[in-house]
C-alpha positions in Angstrom: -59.2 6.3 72.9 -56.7 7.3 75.4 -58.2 9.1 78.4 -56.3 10.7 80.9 -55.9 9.7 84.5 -54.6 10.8 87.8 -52.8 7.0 87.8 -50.7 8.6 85.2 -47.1 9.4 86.4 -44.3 11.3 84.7 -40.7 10.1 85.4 -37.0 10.2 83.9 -35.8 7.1 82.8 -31.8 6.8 82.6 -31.9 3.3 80.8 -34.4 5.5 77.9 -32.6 8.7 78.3 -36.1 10.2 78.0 -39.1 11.5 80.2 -41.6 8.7 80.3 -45.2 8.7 81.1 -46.7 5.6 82.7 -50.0 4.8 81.5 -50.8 2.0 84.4 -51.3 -1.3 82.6 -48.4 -2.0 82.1 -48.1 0.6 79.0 -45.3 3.7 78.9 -45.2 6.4 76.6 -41.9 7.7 75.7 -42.1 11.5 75.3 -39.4 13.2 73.0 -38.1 15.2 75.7 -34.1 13.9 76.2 -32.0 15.1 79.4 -30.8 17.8 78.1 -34.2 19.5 77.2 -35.3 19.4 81.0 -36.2 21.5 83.4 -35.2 20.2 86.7 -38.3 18.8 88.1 -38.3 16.8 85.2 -36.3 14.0 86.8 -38.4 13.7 89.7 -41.3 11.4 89.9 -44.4 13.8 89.1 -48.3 13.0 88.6 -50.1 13.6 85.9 -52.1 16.6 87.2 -55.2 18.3 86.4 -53.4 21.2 84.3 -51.8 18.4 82.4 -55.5 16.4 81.4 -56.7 20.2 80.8 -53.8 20.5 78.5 -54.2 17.3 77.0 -58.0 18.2 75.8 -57.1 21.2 74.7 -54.4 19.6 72.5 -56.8 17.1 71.3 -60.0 19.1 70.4 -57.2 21.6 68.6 -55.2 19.0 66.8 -58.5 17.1 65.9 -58.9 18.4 62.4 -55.5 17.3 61.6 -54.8 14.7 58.8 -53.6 12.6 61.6 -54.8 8.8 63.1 -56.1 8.8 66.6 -53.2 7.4 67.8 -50.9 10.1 66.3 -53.0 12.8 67.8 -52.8 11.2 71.5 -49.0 11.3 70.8 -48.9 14.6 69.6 -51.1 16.0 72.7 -48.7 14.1 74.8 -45.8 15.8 73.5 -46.9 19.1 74.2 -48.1 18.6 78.0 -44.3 17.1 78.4 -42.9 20.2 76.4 -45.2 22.8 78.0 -44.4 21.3 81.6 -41.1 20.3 81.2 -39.3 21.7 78.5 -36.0 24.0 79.8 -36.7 27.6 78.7 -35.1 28.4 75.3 -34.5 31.5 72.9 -36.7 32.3 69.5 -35.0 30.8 66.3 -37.0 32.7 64.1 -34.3 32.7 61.5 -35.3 29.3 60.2 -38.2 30.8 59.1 -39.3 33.0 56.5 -40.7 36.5 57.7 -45.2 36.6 57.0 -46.0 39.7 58.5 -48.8 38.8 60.9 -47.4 40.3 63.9 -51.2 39.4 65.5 -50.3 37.0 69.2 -51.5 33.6 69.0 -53.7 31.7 71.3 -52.6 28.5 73.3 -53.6 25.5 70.9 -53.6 27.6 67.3 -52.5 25.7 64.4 -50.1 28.4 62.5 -48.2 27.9 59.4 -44.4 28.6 59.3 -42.4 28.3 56.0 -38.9 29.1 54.6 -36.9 28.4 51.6 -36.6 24.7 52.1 -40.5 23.7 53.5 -44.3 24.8 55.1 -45.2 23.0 57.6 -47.9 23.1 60.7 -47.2 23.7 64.1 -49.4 23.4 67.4 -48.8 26.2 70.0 -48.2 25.2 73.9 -46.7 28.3 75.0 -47.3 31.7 74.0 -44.9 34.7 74.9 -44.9 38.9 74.2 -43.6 38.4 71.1 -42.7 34.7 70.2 -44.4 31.8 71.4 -43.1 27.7 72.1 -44.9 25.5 68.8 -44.3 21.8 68.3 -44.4 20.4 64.9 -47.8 18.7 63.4 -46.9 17.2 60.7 -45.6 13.4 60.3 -42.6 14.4 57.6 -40.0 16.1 59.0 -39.6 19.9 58.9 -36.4 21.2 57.4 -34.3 23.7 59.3 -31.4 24.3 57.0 -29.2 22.2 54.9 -28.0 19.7 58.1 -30.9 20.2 60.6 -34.8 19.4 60.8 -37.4 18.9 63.5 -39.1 15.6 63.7 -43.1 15.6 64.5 -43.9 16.6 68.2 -40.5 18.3 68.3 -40.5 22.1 69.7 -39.1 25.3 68.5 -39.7 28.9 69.4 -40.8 31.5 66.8 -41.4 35.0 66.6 -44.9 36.1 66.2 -43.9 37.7 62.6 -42.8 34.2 61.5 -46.5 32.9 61.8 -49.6 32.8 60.1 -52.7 31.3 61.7 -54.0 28.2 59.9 -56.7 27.2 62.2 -58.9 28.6 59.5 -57.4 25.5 57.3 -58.2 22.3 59.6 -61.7 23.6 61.2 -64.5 22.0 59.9 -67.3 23.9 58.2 -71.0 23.8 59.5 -72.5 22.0 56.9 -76.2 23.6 55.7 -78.8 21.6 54.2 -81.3 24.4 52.6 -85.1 23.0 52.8 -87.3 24.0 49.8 
């Protein structure tokens, strides 16, 4: 199991073309984060800091009732500490996505459903805003956009609020109860 550490470093690699994460040991992760999704202190050398491991656990205990292997979960929580630090600011494309009518905000870390005429799919929240929040993908097959674009698991997207409906609900595991005659 992959624990964080304040060895960990973040850095820009031009022969990648992607923000890396060195793991010490002579293992990298490769984030999905390319140039031109960035913020500026992206391509700077930057430690993995104590928001990021806080982040990372929050990911993790989120994401853990996911249909996922352990090792796709430690990627996934890596993806959204790289999107939450370093992803450039964007604009909601709600139009993707099919209106649900649950206008209630989400938390940081709520699993919420999105769907529209092509797909459903399940999606991780790192950022949330007034009235649309940052959400990466969870699911391993790709999420259909429209007839010539899709996002690819980890990838981010912002949504309205009244795209969403919460799914935590659907990957929590219930208390089982053992009744004793």
């Amino acid at each position: 199991m992959l624990k964080p550490s304040d060895k960990w470093s973040w850095y820009y690699s031009d022969s990648e073309g992607y923000l890396m994460l060195d793991l010490g040991e002579e293992m990298v992760f490769r984030t999905n984060l390319s140039r031109n999704l960035l913020v500026d202190c992206g391509f700077t050398d930057n430690h993995f800091s104590v928001d990021d491991a806080s982040d990372y656990q929050t990911y993790k205990e989120r994401i853990s009732g996911l249909d996922l292997s352990e090792p796709r979960k430690a990627e996934l929580a890596l993806y959204c500490v790289a999107a939450k630090r370093f992803h450039k600011p964007v604009q909601p494309k709600s139009w993707f996505f099919d209106y649900q009518g649950d206008e209630s905000v989400p938390e940081e870390g709520d699993i919420v459903s999105l769907v529209n005429g092509y797909n459903q799919g399940y999606f991780i929240v790192l950022e949330v805003g007034e009235s649309a929040s940052l959400c990466a993908l969870a699911d391993l097959d790709a999420f259909v956009l429209n007839g010539s674009k899709q996002l690819e698991f980890g990838q981010v997207i912002k949504v309205m609020h009244d795209r969403m409906a919460n799914a935590n609900h659907i990957f929590v595991a219930e208390p089982t109860m053992a009744l004793v005659g």
